[in-house]
KEKOL-808330 format. One record per residue (C-alpha): x, y, z; residue in one letter. Coordinates in pm, 1 decimal, padded with zeros to 6 digits. Layout:
KEKOL-808330
<X->X, Y->Y, Z->Z, sekol->A>
...
//
This chain:
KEKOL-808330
<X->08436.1, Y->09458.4, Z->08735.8, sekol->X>
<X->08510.2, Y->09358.7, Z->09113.9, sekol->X>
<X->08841.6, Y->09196.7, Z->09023.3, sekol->X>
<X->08947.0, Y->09487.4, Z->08822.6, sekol->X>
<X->08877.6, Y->09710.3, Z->09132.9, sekol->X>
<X->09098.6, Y->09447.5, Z->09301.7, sekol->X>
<X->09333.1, Y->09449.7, Z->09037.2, sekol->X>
<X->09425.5, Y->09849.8, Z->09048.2, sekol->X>
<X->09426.0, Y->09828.3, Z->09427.7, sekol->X>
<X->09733.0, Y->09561.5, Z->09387.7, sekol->X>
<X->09861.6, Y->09740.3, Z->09106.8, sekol->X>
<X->09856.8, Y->10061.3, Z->09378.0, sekol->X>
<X->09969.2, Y->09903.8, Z->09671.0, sekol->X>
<X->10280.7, Y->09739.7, Z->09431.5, sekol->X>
<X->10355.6, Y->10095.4, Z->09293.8, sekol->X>
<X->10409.3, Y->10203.3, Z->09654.8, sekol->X>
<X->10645.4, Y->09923.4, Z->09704.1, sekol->X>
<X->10877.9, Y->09951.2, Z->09430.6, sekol->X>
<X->10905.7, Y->10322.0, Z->09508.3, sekol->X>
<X->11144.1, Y->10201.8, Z->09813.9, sekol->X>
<X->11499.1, Y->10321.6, Z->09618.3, sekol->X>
<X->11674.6, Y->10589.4, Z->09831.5, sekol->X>
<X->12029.7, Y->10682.6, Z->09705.2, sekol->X>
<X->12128.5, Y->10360.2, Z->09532.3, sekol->X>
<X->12010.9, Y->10149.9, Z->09925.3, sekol->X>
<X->11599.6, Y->10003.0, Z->09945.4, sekol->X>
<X->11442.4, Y->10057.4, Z->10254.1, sekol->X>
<X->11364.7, Y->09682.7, Z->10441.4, sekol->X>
<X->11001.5, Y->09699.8, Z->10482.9, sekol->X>
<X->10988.5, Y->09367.9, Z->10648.3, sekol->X>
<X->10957.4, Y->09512.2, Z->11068.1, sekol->X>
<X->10736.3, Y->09826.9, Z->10915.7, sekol->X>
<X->10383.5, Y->09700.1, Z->11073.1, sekol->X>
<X->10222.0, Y->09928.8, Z->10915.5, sekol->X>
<X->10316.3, Y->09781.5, Z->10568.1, sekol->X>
<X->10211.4, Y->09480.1, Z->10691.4, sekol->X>
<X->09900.0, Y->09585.2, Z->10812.6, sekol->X>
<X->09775.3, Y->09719.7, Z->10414.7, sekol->X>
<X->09957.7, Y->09378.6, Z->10292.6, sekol->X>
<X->09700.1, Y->09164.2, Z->10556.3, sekol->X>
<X->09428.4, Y->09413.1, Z->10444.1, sekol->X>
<X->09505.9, Y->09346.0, Z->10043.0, sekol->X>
<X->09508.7, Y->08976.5, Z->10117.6, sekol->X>
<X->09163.5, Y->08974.2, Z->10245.2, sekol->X>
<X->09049.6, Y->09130.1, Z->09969.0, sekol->X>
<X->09194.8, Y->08924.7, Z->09741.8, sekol->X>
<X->09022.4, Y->08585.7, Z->09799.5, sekol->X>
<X->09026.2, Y->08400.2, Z->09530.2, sekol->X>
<X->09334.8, Y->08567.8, Z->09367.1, sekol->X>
<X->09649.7, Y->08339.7, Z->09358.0, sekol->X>
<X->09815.7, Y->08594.8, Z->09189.2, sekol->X>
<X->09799.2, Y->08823.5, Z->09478.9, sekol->X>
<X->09848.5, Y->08537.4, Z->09718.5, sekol->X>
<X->10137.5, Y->08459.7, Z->09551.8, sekol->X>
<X->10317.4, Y->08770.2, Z->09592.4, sekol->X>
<X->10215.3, Y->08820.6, Z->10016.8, sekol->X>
<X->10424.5, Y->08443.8, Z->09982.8, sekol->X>
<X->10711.6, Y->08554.9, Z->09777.3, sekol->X>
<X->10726.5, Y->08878.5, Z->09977.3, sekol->X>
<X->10696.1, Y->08688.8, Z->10342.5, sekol->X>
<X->10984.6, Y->08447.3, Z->10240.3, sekol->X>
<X->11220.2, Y->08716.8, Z->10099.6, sekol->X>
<X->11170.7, Y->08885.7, Z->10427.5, sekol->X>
<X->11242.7, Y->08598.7, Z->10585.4, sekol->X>
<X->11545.9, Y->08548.8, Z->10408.6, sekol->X>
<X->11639.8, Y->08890.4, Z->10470.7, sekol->X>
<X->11619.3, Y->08790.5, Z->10825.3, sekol->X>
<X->11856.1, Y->08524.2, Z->10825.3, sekol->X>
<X->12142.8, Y->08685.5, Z->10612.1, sekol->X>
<X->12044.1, Y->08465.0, Z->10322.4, sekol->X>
<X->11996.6, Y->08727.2, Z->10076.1, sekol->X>
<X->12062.9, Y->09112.7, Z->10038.4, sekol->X>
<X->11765.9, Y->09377.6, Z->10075.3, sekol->X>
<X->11864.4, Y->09469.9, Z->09729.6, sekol->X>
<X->11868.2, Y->09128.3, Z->09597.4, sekol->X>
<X->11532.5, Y->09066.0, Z->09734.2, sekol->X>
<X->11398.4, Y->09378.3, Z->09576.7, sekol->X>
<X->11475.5, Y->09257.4, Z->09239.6, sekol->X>
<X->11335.1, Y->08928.0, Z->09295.7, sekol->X>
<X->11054.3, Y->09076.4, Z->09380.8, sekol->X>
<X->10999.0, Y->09328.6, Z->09132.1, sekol->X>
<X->11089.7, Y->09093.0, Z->08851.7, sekol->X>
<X->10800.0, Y->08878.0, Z->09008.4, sekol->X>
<X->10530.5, Y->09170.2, Z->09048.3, sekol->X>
<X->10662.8, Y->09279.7, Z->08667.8, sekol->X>
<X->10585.7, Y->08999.9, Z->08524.3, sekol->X>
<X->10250.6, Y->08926.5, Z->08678.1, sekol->X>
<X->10131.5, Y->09278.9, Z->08549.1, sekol->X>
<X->10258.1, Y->09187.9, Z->08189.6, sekol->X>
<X->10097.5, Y->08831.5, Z->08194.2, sekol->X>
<X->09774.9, Y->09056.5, Z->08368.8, sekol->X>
<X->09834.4, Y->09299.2, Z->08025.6, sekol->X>
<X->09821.3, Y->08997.3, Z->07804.6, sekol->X>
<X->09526.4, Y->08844.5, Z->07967.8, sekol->X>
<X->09326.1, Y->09162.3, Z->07920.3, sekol->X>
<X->09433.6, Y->09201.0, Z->07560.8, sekol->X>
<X->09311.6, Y->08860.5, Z->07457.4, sekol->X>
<X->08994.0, Y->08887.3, Z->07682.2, sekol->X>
<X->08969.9, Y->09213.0, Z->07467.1, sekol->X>
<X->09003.3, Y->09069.4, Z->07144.3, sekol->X>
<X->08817.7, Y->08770.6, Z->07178.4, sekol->X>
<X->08477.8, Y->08683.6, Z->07063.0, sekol->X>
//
């Protein structure tokens, strides 16, 4: 039940992210402390979840890439939501088969 709970609250805090699109340009996040700040709080709660962990990493080096000129914001955005898309599919399927199995 607890990893659920954690599960919506990443599901939440991933809904907020990908609702960055303003007139064809996505906001960079990556100086917005604040953002930050519920990211650091999410990864606390999410000991024990690599799948979490794994999307603080891919969002940390994106920024990071972002920093450097390596990669457009937009570019990153899709990278990133084709990550957090498939982890909530592979999360769907998961369910399903805990669902059906006996």
């Amino acid at each position: 039940m607890k990893f659920i709970k954690q599960f919506i609250h990443l599901l939440i805090l991933l809904v907020i992210i990908a609702t960055t699109v303003e007139a064809q340009e996505i906001k960079n996040y990556c100086h917005d402390q604040a953002v930050w700040a519920e990211w650091d709080k999410q990864l606390e709660k999410a000991q024990g979840h690599s799948d979490f962990k794994a999307l603080y990493a891919l969002r940390t080096g994106l920024c990071t890439m972002i920093e450097r000129k390596q990669i457009s914001i937009n570019e990153a955005a899709k990278i990133f939501e084709k990550a957090r898309e498939d982890l909530i599919e592979e999360k769907e399927k998961e369910r399903k088969r805990k669902r059906f199995s006996f």
